[in-house]
C-alpha positions in Angstrom: 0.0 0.0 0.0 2.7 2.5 0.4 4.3 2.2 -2.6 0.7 2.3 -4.5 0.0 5.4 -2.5 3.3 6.8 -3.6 2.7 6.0 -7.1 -1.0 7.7 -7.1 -0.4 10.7 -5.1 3.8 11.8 -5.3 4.3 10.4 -8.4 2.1 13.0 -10.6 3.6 15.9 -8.6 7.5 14.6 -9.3 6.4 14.2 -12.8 4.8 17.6 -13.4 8.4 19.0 -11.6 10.5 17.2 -13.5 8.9 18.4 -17.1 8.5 21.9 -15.8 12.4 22.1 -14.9 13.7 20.1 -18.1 11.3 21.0 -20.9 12.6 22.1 -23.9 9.8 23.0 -26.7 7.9 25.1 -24.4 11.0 26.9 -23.1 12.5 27.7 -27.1 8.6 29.0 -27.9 8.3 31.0 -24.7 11.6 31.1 -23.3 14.3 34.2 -23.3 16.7 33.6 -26.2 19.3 34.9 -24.8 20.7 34.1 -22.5 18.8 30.3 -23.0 17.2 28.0 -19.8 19.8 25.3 -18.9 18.0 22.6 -21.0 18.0 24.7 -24.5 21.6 25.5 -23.7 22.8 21.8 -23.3 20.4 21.3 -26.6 22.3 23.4 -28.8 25.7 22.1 -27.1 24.7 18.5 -27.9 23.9 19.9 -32.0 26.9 21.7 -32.2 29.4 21.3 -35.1 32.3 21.0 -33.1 32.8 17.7 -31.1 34.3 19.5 -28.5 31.3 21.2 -27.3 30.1 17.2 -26.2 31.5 17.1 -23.0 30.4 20.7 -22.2 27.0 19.1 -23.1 27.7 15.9 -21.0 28.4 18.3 -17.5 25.4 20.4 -18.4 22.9 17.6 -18.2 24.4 16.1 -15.5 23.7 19.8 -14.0 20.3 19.5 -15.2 19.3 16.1 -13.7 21.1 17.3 -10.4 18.5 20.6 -10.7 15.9 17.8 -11.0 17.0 15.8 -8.3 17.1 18.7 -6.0 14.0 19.9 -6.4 12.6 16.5 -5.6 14.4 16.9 -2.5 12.8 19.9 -1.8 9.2 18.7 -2.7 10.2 16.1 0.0 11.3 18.7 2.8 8.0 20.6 1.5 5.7 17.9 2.5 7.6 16.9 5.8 7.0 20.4 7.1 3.5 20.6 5.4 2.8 17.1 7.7 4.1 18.9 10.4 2.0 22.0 11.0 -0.3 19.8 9.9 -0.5 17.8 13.4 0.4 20.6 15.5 -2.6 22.4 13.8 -4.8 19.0 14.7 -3.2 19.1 18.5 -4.1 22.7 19.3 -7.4 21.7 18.5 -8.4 24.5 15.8 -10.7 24.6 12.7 -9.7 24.0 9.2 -11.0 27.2 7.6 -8.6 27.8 4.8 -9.8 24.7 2.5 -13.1 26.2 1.1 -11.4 29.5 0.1 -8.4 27.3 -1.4 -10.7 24.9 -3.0 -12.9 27.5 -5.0 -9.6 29.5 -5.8 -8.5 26.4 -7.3 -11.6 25.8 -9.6 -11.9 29.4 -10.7 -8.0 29.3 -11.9 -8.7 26.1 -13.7 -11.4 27.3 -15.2 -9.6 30.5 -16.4 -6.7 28.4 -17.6 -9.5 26.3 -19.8 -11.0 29.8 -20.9 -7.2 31.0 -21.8 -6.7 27.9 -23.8 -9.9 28.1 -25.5 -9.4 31.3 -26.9 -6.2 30.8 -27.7 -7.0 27.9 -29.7 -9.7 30.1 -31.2 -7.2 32.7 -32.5 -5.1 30.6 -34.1 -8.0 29.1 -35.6 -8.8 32.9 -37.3 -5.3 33.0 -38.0 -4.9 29.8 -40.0 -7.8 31.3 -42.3 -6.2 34.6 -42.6 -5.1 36.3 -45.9 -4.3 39.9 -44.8 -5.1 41.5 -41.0 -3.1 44.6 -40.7 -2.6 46.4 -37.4 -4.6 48.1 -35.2 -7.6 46.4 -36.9 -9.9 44.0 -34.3 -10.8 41.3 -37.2 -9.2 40.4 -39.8 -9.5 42.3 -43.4 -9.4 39.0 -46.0 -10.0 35.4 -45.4 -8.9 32.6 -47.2 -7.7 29.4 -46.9 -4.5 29.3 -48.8 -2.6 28.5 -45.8 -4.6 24.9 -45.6 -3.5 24.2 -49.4 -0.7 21.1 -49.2 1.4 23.7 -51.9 1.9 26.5 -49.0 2.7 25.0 -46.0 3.5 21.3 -46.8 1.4 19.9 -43.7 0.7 16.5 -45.2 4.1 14.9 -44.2 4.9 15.8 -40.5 0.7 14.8 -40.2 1.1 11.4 -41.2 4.4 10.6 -39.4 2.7 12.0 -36.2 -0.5 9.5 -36.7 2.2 6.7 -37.9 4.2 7.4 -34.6 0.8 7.8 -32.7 -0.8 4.6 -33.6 2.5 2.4 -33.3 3.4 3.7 -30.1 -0.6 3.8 -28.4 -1.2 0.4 -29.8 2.6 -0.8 -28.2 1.8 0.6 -24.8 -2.1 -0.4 -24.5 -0.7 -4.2 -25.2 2.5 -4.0 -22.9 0.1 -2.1 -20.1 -2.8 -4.7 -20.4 -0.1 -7.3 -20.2 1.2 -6.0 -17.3 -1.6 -5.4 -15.5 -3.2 -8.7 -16.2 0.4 -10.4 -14.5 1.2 -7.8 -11.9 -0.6 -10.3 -9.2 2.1 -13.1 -9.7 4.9 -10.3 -8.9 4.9 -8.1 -6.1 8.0 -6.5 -6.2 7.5 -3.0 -7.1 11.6 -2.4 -8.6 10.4 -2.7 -12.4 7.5 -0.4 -11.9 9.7 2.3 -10.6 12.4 1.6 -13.4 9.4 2.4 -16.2 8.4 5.6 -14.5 12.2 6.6 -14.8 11.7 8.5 -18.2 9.2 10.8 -17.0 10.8 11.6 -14.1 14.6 12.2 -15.6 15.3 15.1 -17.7 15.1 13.7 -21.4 18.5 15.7 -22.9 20.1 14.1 -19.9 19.3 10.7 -21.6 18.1 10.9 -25.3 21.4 11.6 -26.6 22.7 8.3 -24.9 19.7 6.5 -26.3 20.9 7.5 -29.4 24.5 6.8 -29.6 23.2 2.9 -28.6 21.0 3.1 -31.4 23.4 4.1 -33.6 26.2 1.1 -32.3 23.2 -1.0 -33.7 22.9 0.7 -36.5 19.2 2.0 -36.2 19.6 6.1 -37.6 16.8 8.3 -37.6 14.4 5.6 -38.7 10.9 5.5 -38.1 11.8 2.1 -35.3 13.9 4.3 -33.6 11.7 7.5 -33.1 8.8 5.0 -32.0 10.8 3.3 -29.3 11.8 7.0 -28.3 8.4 7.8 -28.0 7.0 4.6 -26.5 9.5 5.3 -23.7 7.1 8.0 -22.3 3.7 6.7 -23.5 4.3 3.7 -22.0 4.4 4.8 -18.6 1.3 7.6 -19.0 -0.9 4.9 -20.2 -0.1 2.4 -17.1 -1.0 5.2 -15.2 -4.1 5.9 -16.4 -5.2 1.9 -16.7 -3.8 1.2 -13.3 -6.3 2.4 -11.1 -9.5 1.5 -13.0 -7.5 -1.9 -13.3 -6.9 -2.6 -10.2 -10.8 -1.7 -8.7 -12.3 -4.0 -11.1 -14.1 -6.3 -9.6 -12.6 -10.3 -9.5 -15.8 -11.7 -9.1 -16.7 -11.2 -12.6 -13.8 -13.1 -14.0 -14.5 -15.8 -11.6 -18.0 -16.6 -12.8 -17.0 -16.6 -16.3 -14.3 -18.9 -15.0 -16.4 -21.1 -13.3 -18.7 -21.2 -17.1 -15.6 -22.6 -18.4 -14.0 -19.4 -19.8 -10.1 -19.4 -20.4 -8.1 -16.2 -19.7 -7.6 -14.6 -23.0 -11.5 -15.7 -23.1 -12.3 -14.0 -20.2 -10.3 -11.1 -21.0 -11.9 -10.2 -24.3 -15.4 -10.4 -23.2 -15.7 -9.5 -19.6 -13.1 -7.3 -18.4 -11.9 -5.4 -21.7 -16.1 -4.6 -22.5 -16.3 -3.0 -19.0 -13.3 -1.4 -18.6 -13.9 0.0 -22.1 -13.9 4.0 -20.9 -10.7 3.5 -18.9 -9.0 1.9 -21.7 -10.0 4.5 -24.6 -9.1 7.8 -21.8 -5.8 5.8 -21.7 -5.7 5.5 -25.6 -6.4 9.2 -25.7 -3.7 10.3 -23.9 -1.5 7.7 -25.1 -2.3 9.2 -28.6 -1.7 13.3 -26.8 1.6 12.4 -25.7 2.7 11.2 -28.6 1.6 13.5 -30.6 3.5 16.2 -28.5 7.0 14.2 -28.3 9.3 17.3 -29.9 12.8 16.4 -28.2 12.6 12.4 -28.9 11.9 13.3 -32.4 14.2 15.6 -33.3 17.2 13.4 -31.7 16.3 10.5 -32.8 15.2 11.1 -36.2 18.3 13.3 -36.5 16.1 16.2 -38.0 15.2 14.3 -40.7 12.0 13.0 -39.5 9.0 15.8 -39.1 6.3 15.8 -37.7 3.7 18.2 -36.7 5.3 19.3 -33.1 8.8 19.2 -34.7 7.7 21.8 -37.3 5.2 24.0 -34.9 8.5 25.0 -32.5 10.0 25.6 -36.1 8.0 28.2 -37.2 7.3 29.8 -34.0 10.1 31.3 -34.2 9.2 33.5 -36.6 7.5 32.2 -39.8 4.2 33.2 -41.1 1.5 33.4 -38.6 -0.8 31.7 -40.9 1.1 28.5 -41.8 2.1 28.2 -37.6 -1.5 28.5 -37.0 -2.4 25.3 -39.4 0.2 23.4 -37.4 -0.4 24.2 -34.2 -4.4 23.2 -35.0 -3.3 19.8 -36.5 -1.5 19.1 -33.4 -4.2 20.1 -31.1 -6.9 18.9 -33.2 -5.8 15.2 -33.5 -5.6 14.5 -29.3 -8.8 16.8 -29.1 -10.7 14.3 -31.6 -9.6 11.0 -29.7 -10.5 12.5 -26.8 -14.3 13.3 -27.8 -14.1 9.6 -29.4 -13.2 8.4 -25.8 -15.8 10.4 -23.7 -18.6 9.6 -26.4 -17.7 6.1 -27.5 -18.7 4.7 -24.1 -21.6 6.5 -22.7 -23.6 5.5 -26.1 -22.4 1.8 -25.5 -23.9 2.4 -22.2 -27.1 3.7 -22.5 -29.2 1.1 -22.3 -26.7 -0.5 -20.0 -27.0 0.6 -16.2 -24.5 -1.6 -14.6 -22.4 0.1 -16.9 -23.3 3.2 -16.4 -22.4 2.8 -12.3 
């Protein structure tokens, strides 16, 4: 139980840290340039011409994972202290009266992130459809939809390497998670599981560079293998997260009776547990499919730069191409996790409609 607990309530936390410290996409698009966060800096050292600049790069993701690793640490201290007052607060006998306020200040900030992201998404929507919007004007002057023609902006490429990487890496992870799921109850020992969570939790220019040299000792460069393993390192582990817990509640008793009916396991699989735990399985397909689709470092090291794909090219042409043609992209890449999503929320409450138990 503690190590579950770990895993369900630290675990996210550590995670969100580790991608907020390490990231590299979100810092090159919003980031200062000049002078560069510590991961972009140890990027451009590890692309350098000159072989010298490797070791540089070497010491400077070493810093990076030691950041990382220290503000574990302090997340740690954080929560000891937090524990602490917590008691002494308990012992003195007072009232908890700060977790209403805190609680509806949470929900009103995520729903003003939502609203953010919605009209974000709704501008570069205008923007993809643009033809001419000079300054100070509120709305556009001309429309059209030049910037969706396959001739201007060449989207057809990077979109179907990210739905080839998407599928081969979802479909990978849904079978290795439902494998282990379905065998976790012969081995207790809880080492592997924290081994598979490793990737999200490290900083990936501290690693993908090393991933890469092995790949190319085997010979495997910037092929399509090479960029799915890369990505199915950190699908993988979001999907088993997300399976885990609906997983683990389901109810033995089910599989029992259609064992006792004369059911075999692959049997009993297929038509009792994979039917119920349908909803669970397509939310985990979802973001299996999102996290994918948003893979910009494991892509551009392992592929070498010659593979694109839709994330690859939107940090490309943030930088500073046409509005217009980093509008289509950026909707491509949103729009592809936003349909499996509404496939995954819709999929299962018309299979159970006329199903109650479901329903529950």
């Amino acid at each position: 139980m503690p190590s579950r607990g770990w895993r369900q309530i630290r675990l996210p936390t550590l995670i969100v840290l580790s991608y907020a410290l390490s990231n590299v996409d979100m810092a090159l698009i919003l980031g200062p340039a000049n002078p560069p966060v510590l991961a972009v800096m140890v990027l451009r050292l590890y692309t350098a011409p000159a072989l010298s600049s490797l070791l540089t790069a070497g010491a400077g993701a070493l810093l990076q994972a030691g950041l990382v690793v220290t503000a574990f640490a302090g997340v740690w201290l954080l929560e000891r202290l937090i524990a602490l007052a917590g008691r002494l607060w308990l012992r003195q006998g007072k009232r908890d009266r700060l977790t209403a306020p805190l609680l509806s200040t949470g929900r009103i900030g995520t729903r003003l992130i939502f609203a953010l992201g919605g009209m974000a998404v709704t501008a570069l929507l205008i923007w993809s459809i643009t033809w001419r919007w000079p300054w100070p004007q509120p709305w556009p002057e001309q429309l059209s939809l030049s910037a969706w023609q396959q001739s201007g902006s060449g989207w057809m490429g990077p979109f179907g390497h990210s739905l080839l990487f998407a599928s081969i890496t979802t479909a990978a992870a849904l079978v290795l998670a439902i494998a282990w799921l379905e065998t976790e109850h012969r081995e207790r020992s809880s080492t592997l599981a924290g081994i598979v969570y490793l990737p999200l939790l490290l900083p990936q220019i501290g690693f993908l560079p090393g991933l890469q040299f092995g790949f190319l000792q085997l010979g495997i460069d910037a092929s399509v293998l090479a960029v799915s393993w890369a990505h199915l390192l950190f699908v993988f582990p979001y999907v088993l997260l997300v399976l885990a817990g609906p997983w683990r509640g389901f109810d033995p008793m089910l599989t029992r009776q259609a064992a006792s009916l004369g059911a075999g396991p692959l049997r009993r699989l297929l038509r009792v547990k994979l039917p119920i735990l349908l909803g669970p399985v397509l939310a985990a397909l979802a973001i299996g499919v999102a996290v994918s689709i948003a893979q910009y470092l494991p892509t551009l090291i392992m592929g070498a730069g010659r593979i694109s794909t839709l994330t690859t090219e939107a940090v490309s042409l943030a930088s500073g191409a046409d509005r217009r043609i980093t509008a289509v992209y950026a909707i491509l890449q949103a729009g592809i996790p936003v349909l499996v999503y509404a496939i995954a929320i819709i999929t299962p409450i018309i299979r159970a409609r006329n199903r109650a138990f479901l329903r529950e």
